[in-house]
C-alpha positions as CSV (number, residue, x, y, z in Angstrom):
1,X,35.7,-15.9,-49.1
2,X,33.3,-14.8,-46.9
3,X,32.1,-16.0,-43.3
4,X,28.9,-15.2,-41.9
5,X,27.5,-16.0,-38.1
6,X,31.0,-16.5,-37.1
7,X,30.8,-17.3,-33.5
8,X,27.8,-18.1,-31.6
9,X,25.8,-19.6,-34.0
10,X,22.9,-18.7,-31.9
11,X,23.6,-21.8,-29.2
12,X,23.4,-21.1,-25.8
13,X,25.4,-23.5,-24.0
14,X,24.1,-22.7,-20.6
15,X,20.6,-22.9,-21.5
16,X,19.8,-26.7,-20.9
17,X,21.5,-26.2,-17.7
18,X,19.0,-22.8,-16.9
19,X,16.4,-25.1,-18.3
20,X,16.5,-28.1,-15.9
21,X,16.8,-25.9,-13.0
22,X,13.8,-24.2,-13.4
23,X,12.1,-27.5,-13.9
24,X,13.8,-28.6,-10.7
25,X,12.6,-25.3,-8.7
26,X,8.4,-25.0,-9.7
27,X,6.4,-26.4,-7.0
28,X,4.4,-29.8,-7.6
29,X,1.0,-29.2,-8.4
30,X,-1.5,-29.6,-5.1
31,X,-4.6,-31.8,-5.8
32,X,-7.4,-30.2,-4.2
33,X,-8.4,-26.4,-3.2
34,X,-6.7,-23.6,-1.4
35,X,-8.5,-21.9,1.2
36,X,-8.6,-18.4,2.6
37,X,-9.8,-18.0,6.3
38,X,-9.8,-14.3,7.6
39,X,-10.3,-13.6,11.6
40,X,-12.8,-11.6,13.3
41,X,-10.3,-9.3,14.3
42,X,-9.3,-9.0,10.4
43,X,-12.9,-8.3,9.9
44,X,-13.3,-5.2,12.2
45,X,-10.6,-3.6,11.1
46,X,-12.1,-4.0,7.6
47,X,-15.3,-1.7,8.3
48,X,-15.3,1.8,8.5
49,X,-15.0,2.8,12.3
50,X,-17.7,5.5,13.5
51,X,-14.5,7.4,14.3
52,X,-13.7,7.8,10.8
53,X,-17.1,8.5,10.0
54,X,-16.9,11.5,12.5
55,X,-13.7,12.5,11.5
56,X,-14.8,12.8,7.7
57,X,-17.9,15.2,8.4
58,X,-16.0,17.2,10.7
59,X,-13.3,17.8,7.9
60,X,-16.1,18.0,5.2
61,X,-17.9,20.8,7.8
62,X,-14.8,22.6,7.4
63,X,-13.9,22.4,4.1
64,X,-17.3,23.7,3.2
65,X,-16.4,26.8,5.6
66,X,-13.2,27.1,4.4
67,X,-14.6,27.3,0.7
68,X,-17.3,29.8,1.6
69,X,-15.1,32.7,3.6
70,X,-17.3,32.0,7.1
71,X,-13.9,29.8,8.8
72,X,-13.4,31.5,11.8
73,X,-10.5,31.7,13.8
74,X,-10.2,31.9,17.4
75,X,-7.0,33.6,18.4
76,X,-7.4,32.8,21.9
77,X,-8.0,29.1,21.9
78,X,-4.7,28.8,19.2
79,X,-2.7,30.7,22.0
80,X,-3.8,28.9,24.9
81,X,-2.8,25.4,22.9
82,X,0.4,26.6,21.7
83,X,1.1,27.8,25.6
84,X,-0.2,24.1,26.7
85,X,2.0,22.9,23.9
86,X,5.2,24.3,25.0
87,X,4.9,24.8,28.8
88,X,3.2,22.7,30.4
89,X,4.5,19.7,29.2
């Protein structure tokens, strides 16, 4: 004799219990229509400052000079930072 789906059965006892709190946890529907309000200060931040615009053709500038060999470097002005840097803070 032979028994087949011994066991389970395929019942899941704790699924009615899963089931009713789920029910119990969505939200009730709202009647009506959400709304979205963003400030003026949410708005600024939004647009592209004129900073960034500068920033992006200066690093486009040098990118440019970069790619074409005509970058050049000022040894001077890299020493005198470095020496601001370091000891005169």
């Amino acid at each position: 004799m032979r028994i087949h789906n011994f066991g389970s059965m395929g019942v899941n006892p704790y699924r009615r219990q899963f089931d009713q709190e789920m029910q119990a946890k969505k939200p009730a529907v709202k009647q009506g229509q959400d709304k979205v309000e963003i400030s003026a200060t949410a708005k600024e931040l939004q647009q592209i400052s004129q900073w960034t615009v500068e920033h992006q053709e200066k690093v486009r500038k040098l990118k440019e000079q970069v790619q074409n060999g005509t970058y050049q470097i000022d040894p001077a002005a890299i020493a005198k930072s470095i020496y601001k840097f370091y000891f005169e803070n």
